[in-house]
C-alpha positions in Angstrom: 0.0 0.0 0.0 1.3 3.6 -1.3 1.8 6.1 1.6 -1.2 8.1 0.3 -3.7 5.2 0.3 -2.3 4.7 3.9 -3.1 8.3 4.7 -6.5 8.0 3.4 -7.3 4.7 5.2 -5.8 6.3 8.6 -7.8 9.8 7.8 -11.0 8.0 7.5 -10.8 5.4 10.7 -10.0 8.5 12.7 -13.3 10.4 11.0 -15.0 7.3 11.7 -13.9 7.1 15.3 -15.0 11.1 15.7 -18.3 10.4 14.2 -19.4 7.4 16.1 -18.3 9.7 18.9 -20.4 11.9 18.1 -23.3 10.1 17.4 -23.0 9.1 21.2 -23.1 12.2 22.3 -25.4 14.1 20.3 -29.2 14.2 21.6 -30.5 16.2 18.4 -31.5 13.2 16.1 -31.2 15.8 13.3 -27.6 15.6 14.2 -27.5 11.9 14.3 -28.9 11.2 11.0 -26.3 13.4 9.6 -23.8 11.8 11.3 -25.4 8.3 10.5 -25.1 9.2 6.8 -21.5 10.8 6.6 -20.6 7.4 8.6 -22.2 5.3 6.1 -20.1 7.4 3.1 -17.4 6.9 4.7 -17.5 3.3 5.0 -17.7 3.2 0.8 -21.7 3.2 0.9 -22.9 5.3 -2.4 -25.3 8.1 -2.1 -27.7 5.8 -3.4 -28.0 3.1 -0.9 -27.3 5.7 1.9 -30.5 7.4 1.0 -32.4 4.2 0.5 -31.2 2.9 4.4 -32.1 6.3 5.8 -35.1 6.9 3.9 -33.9 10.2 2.3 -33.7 11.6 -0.8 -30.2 11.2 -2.6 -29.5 15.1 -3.0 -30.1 15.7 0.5 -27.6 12.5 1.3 -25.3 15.0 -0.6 -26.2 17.7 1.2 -25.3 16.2 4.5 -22.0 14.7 3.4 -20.6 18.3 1.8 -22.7 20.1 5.0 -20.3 17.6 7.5 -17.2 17.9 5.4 -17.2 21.5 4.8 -17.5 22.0 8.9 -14.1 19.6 9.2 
């Protein structure tokens, strides 16, 4: 494995571990589904079949995932 695929891999098991934090801690359930669907991106899920397990529409799947990225 190249040293960039290993940065990716460790950059996304660190956002994982930060969202499923998160997700703990958060009591707004708006909050959780966003972090519910960033989590599922991030584990190679498409927009698709995220918005088909959370019973959303695919552009707000989207929407979450740059919302969520864009606040780090």
């Amino acid at each position: 494995m190249n040293n960039v695929m290993k940065n990716t891999v460790e950059y996304n098991n660190k956002a994982i571990l930060e969202l499923q934090a998160a997700m703990k801690k958060t009591k707004n359930i708006r909050m959780y589904k966003r972090y519910s669907v960033v989590l599922k991106h991030l584990q190679g899920f498409q927009n698709k079949v995220i918005a088909e397990m959370e019973g959303l529409e695919e552009h707000a799947v989207g929407s979450y995932i740059k919302s969520i990225k864009s606040m780090g």
